[in-house]
MIBA-625303 format. One record per atom (N, C-alpha, C, O): residue number from 1; residue in three letters; atom name; x, y, z. Coordinates in nm, 4 decimals, decimal comma. Example, Ala and Ser with C-alpha at 12.3 -4.5 7.8 and 13.67 -1.06 7.14 Angstrom:
<sites>
seq/type/atom/xx/yy/zz
1/ALA/N/1,3190/-0,5690/0,7800
1/ALA/CA/1,2300/-0,4500/0,7800
1/ALA/C/1,3200/-0,3300/0,7800
1/ALA/O/1,4236/-0,3319/0,8465
2/SER/N/1,2850/-0,2250/0,7080
2/SER/CA/1,3670/-0,1060/0,7140
2/SER/C/1,2900/0,0030/0,7870
2/SER/O/1,3409/0,1138/0,8039
</sites>
This chain:
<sites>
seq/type/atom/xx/yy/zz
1/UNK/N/2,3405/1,2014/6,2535
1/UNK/CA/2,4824/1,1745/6,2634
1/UNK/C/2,5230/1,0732/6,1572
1/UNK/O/2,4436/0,9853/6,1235
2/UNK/N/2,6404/1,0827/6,1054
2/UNK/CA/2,7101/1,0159/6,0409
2/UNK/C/2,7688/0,8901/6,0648
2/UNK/O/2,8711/0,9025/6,1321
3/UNK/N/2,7351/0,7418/6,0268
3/UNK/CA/2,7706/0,6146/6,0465
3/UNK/C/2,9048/0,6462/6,1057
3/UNK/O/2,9816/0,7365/6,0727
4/UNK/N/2,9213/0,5395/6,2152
4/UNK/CA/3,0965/0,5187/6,2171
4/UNK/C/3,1530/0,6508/6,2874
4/UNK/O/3,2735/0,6584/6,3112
5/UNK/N/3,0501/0,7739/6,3268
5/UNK/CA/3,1343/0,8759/6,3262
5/UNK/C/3,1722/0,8987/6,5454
5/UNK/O/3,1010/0,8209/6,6089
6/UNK/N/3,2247/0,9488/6,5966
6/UNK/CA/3,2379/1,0073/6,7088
6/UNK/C/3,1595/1,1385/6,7784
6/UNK/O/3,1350/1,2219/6,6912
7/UNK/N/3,1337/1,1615/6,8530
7/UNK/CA/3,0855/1,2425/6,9223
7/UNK/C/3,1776/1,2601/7,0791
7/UNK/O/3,1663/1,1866/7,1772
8/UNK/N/3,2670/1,3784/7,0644
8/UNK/CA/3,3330/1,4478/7,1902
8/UNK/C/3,2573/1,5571/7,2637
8/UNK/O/3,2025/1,6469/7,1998
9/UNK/N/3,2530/1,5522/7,3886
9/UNK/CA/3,1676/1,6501/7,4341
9/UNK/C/3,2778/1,7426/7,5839
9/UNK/O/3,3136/1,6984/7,6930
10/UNK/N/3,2909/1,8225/7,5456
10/UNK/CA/3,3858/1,9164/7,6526
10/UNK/C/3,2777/2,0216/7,7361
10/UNK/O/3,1572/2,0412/7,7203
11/UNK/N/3,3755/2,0785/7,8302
11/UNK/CA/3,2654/2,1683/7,9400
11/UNK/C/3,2946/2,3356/7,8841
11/UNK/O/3,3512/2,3547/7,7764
12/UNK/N/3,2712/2,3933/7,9283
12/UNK/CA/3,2617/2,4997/7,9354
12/UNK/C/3,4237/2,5475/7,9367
12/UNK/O/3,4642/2,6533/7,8885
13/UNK/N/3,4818/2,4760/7,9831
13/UNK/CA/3,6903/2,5194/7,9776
13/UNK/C/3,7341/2,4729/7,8900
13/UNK/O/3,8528/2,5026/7,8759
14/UNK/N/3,6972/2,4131/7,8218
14/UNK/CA/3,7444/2,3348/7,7248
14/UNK/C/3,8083/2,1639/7,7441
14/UNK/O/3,8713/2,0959/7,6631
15/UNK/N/3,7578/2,1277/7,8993
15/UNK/CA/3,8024/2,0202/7,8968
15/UNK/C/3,7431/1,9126/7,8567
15/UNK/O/3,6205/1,9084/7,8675
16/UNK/N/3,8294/1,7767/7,7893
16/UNK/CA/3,7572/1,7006/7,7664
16/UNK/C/3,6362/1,6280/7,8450
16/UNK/O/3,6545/1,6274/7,9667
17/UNK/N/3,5134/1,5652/7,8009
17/UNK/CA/3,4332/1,4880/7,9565
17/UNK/C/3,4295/1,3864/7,9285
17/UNK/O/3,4615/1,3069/8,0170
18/UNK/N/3,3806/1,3173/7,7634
18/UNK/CA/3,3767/1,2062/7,7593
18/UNK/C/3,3478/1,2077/7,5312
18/UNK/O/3,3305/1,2962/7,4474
19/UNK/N/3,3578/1,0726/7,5287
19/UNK/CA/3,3447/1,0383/7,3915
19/UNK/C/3,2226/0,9335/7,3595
19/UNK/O/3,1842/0,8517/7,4432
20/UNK/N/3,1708/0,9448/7,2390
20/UNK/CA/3,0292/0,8977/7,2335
20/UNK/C/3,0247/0,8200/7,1060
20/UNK/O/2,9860/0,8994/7,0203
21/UNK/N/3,0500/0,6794/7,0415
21/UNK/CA/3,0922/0,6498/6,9774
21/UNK/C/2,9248/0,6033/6,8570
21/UNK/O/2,8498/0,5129/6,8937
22/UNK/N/2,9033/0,6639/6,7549
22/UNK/CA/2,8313/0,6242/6,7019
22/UNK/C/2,8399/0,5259/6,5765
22/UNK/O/2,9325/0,5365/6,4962
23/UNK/N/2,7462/0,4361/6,5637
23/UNK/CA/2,7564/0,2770/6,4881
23/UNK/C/2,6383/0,3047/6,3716
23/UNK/O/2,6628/0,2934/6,2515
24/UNK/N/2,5319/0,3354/6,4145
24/UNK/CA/2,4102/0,3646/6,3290
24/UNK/C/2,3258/0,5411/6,3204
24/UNK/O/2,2176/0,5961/6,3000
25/UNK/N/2,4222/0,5590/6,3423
25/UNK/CA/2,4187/0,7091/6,2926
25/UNK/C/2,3028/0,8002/6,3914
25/UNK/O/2,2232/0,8869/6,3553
26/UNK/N/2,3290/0,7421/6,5312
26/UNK/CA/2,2720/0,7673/6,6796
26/UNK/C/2,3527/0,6929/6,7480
26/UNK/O/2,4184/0,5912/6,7256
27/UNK/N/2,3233/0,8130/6,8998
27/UNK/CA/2,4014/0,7870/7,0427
27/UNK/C/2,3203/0,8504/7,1477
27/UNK/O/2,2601/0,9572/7,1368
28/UNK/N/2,3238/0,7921/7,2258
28/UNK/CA/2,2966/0,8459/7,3544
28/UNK/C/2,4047/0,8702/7,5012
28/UNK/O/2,5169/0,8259/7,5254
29/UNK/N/2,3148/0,9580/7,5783
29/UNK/CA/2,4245/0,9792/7,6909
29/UNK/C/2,3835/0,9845/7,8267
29/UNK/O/2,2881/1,0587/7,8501
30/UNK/N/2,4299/0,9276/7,9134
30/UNK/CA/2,3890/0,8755/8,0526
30/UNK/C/2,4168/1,0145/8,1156
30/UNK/O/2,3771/1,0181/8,2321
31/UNK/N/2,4638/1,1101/8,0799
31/UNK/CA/2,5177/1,2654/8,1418
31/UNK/C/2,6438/1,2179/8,2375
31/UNK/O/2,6579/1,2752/8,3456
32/UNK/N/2,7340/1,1152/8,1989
32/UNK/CA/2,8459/1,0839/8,2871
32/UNK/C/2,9759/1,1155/8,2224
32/UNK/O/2,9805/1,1071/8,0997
33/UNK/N/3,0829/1,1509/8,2889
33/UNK/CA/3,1630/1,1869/8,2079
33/UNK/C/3,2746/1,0081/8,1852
33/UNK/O/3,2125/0,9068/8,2173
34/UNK/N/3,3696/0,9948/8,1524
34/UNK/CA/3,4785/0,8842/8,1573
34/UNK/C/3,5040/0,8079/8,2721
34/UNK/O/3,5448/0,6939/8,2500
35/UNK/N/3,4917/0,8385/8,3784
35/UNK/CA/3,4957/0,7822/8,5089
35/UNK/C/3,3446/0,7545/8,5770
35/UNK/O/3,3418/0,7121/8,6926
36/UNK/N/3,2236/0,7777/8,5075
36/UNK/CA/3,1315/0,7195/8,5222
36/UNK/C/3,0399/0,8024/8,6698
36/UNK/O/2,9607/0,7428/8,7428
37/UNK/N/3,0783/0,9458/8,6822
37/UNK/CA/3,0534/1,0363/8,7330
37/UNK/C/2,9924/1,1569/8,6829
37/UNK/O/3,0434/1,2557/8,6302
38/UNK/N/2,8402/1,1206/8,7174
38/UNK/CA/2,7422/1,2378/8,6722
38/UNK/C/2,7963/1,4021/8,6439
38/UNK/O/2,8176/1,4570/8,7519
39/UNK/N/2,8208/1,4844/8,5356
39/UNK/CA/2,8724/1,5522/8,5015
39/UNK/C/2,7469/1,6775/8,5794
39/UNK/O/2,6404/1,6408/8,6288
40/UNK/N/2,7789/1,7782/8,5751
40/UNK/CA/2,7417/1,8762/8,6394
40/UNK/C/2,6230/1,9778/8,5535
40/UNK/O/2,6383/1,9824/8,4315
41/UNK/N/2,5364/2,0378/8,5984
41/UNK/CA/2,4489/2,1561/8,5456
41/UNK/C/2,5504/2,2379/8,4615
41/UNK/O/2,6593/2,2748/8,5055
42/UNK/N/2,5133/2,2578/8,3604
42/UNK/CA/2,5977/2,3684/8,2607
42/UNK/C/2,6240/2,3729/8,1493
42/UNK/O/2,5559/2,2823/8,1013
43/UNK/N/2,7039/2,4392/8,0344
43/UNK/CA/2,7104/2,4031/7,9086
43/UNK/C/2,8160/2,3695/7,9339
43/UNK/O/2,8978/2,3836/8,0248
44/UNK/N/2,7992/2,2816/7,7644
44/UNK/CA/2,8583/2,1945/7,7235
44/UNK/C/2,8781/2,2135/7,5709
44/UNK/O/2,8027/2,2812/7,5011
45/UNK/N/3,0337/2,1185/7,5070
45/UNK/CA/3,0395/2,1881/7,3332
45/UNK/C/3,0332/2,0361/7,2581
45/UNK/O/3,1093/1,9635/7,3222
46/UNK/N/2,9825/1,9741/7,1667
46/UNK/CA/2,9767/1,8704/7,1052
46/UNK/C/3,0992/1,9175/6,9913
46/UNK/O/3,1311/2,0319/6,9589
47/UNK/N/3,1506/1,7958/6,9473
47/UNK/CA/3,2147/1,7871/6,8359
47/UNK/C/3,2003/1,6644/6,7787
47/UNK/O/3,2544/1,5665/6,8300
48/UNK/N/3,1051/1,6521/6,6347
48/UNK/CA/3,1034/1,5238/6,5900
48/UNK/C/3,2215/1,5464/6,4587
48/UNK/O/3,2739/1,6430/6,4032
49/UNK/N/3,2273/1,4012/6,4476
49/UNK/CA/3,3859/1,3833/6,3670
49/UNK/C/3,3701/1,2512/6,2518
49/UNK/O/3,3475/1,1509/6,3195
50/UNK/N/3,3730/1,2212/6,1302
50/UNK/CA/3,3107/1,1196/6,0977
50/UNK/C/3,4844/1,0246/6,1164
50/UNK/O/3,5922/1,0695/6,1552
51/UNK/N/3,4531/0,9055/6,0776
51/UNK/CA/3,5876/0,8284/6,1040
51/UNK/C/3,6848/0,8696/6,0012
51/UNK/O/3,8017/0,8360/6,0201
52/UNK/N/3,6623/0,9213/5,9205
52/UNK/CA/3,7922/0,9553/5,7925
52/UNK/C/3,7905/1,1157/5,8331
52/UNK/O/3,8582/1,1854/5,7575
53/UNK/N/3,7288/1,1791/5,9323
53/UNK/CA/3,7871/1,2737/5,9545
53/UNK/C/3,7685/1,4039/5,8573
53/UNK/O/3,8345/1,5079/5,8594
54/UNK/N/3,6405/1,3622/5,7563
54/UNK/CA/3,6520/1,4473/5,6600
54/UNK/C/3,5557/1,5358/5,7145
54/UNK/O/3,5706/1,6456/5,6609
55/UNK/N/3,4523/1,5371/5,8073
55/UNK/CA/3,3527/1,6116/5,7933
55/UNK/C/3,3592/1,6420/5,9852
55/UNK/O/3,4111/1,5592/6,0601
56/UNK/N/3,3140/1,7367/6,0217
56/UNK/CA/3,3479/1,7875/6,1343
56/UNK/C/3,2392/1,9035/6,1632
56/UNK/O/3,2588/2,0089/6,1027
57/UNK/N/3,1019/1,8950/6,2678
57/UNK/CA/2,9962/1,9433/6,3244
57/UNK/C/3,0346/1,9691/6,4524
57/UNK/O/3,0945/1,8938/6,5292
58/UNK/N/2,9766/2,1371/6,4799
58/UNK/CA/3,0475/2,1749/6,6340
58/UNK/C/2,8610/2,2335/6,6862
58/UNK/O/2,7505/2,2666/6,6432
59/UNK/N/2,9138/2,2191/6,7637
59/UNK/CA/2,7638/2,2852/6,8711
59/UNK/C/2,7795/2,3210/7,0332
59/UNK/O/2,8952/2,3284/7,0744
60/UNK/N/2,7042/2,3369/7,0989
60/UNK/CA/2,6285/2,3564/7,2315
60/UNK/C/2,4738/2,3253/7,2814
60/UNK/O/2,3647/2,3197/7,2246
61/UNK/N/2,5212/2,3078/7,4184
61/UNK/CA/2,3773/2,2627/7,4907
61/UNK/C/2,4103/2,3098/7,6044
61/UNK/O/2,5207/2,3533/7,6372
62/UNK/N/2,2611/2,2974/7,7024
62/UNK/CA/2,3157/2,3418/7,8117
62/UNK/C/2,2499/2,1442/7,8697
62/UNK/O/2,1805/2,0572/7,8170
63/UNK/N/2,3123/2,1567/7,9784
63/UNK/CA/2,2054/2,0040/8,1037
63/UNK/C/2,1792/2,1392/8,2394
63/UNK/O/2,2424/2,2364/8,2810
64/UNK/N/2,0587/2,0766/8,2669
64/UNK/CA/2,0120/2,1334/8,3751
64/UNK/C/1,9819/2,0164/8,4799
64/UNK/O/1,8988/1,9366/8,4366
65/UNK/N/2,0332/1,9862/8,6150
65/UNK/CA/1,9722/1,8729/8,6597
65/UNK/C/1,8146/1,9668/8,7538
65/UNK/O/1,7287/1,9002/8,8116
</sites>
């Protein structure tokens, strides 16, 4: 990942779950969404974003608990 950049992660509807803010070009994730409530078995879509917005990485995963 890209210094400085963001990491958004949505469900399967497209809703938002939570944002993942990266400093040293890594992040990690507790599997909680914004309210600090374990997010559910299923896929999921990443969108990393660098801070100027110039560069933009999309993906999927699945979590299985």
């Amino acid at each position: 990942l890209a210094s400085n950049s963001t990491v958004k992660i949505f469900n399967l509807a497209a809703h938002w779950v939570t944002s993942l803010p990266t400093t040293t070009g890594q992040t990690t994730w507790n599997l909680t969404n914004d309210h600090g409530e374990q997010v559910a078995s299923g896929y999921y879509f990443y969108v990393v974003t660098t801070h100027d917005a110039k560069q933009t990485q999309t993906g999927k995963f699945a979590i299985i608990h």
